[in-house]
C-alpha positions as CSV (number, residue, x, y, z in Angstrom):
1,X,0.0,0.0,0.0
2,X,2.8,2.3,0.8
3,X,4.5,2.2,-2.0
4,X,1.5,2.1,-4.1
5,X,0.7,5.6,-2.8
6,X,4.0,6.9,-2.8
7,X,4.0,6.4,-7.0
8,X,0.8,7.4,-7.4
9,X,-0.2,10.4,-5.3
10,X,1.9,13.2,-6.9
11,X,0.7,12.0,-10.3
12,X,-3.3,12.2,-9.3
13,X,-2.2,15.8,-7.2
14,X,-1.4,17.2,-10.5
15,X,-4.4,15.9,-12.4
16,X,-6.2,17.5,-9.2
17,X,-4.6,20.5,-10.0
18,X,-5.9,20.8,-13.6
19,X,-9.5,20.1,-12.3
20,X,-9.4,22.2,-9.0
21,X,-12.3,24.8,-8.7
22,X,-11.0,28.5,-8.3
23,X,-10.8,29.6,-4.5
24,X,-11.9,32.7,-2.9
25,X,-9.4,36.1,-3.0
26,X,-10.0,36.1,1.4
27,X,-7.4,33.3,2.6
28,X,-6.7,32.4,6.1
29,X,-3.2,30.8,6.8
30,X,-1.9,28.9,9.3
31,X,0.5,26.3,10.3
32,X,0.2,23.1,12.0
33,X,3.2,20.7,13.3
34,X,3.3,17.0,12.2
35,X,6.2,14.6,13.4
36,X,8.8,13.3,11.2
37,X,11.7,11.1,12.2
38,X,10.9,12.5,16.1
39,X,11.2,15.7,15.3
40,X,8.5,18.1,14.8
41,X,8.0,19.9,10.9
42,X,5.1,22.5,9.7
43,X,2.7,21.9,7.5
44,X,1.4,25.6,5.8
45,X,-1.9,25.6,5.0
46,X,-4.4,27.9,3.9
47,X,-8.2,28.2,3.0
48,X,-10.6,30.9,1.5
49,X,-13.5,32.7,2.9
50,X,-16.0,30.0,2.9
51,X,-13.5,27.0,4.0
52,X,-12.0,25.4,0.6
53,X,-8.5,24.8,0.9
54,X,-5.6,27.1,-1.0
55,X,-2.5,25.3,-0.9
56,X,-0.6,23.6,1.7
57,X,3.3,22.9,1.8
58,X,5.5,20.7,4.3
59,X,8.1,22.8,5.5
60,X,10.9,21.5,8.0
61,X,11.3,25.2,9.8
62,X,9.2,28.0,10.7
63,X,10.6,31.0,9.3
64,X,10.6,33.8,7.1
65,X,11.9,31.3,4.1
66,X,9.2,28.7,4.8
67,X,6.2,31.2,4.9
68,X,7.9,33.2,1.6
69,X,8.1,30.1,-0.2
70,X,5.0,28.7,1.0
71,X,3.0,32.1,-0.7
72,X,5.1,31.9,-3.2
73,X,3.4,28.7,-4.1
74,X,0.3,28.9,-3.2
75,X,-0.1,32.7,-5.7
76,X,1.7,30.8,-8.4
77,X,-1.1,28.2,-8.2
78,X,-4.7,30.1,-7.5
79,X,-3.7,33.7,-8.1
80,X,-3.4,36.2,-6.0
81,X,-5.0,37.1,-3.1
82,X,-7.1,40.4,-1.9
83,X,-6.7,40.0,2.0
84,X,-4.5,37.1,3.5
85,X,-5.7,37.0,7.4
86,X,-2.5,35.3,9.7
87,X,-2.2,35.0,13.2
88,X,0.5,36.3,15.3
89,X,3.2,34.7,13.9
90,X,6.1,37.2,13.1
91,X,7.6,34.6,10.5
92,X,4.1,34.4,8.9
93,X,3.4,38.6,9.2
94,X,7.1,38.8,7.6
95,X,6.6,36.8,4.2
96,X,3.6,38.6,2.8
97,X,5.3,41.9,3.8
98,X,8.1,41.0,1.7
99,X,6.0,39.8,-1.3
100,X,3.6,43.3,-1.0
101,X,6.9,45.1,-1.9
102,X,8.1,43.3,-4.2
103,X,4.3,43.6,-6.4
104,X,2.8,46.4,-7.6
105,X,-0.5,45.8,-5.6
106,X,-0.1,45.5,-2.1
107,X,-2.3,42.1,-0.6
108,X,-3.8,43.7,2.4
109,X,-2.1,41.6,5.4
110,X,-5.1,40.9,8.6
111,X,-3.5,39.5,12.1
112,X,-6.3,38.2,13.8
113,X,-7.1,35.5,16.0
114,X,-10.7,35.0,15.7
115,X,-11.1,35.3,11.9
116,X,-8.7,32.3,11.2
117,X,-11.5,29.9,13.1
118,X,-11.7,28.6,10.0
119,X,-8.4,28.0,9.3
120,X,-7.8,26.8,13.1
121,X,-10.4,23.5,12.9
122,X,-9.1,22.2,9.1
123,X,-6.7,20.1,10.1
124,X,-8.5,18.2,11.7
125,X,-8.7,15.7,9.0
126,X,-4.9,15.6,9.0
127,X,-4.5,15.2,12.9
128,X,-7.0,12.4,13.0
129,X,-5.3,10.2,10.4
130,X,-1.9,11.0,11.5
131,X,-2.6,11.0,15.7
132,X,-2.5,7.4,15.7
133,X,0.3,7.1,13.9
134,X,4.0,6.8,14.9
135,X,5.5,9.4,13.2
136,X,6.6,9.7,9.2
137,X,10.2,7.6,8.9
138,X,11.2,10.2,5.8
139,X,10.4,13.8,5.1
140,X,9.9,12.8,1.5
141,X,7.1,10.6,2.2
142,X,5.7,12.9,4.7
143,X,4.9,15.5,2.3
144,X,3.8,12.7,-0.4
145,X,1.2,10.9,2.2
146,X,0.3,14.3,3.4
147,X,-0.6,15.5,0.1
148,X,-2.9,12.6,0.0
149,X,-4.6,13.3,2.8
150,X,-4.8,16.9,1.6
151,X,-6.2,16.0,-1.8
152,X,-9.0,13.5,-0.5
153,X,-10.2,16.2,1.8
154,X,-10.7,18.6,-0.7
155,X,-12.4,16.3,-2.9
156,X,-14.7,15.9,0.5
157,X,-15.1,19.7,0.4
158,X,-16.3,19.5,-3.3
159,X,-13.6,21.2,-4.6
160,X,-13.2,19.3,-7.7
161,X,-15.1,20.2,-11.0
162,X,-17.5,16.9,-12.4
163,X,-20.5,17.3,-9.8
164,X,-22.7,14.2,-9.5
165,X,-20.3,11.6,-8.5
166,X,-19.6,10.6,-5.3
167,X,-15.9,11.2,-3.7
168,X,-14.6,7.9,-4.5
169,X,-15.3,8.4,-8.0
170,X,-14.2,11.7,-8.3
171,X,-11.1,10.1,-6.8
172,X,-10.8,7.2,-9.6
173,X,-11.9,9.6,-12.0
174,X,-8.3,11.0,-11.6
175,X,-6.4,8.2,-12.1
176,X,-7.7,7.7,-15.7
């Protein structure tokens, strides 16, 4: 099964990619810590206004670099955001400060607590699949089974174009 899944995830995340519906221009980021190899490793993550998911990226540190990169990513992907809302997180307030002066229109940068709620319960899905788990042996494989996980919740959500078909064909539906 493991191996199985380590082939074939990345290829059905890209053909998810192609068939992803557009997300809202009001994200909500945050990050979340999953083990690997003992050690603890961050896993950015973001979702729109109404609670569909952005992007997420695995991420051994926490810093300016990590968060840069991870918005970096996530614009490339599903365009750029009107308002990013972050919590207090000076690593997380730093990256989209340096992206604003490096564009020509600024994202408007929100700290708040309370409005990333949303943000704060999504992983949920992740933390219960991965709580009663040992740990990830590699940080390759981490991000690969995470991605997984990731992409089956967002089929959940409905975030896949081809309505009428339940989540597990939506899913198989990819691997054509």
């Amino acid at each position: 099964m493991h191996r199985w899944a380590i082939k074939l995830l990345p290829v059905l995340g890209k053909a998810f990619g192609r068939r992803k519906r557009p997300v809202g221009k009001s994200w909500r980021v945050d990050e979340t810590y999953i083990k690997v190899k003992g050690a603890w490793k961050y896993l950015y993550r973001a979702v729109d206004k109404a609670g569909h998911t952005v992007d997420f990226l695995l991420r051994a540190h926490r810093d300016k670099a990590a968060a840069q990169r991870y918005f970096e990513k996530s614009i490339d992907q599903d365009g750029e955001p009107e308002t990013i809302t972050i919590d207090r997180s000076g690593s997380n307030l730093a990256a989209p400060e340096a992206l604003n002066a490096q564009r020509g229109t600024p994202i408007k940068i929100r700290q708040n607590k309370y409005l990333n709620n949303i943000i704060e319960q999504d992983p949920r899905a992740i933390k219960r699949r991965t709580r009663h788990m040992l740990g990830f042996k590699t940080f390759r494989c981490a991000g690969i089974l995470l991605s997984g996980f990731e992409l089956m919740h967002m089929i959940k959500k409905g975030q896949m174009t081809g309505t009428g078909q339940t989540a597990a064909e939506q899913f198989y539906s990819l691997a054509k």
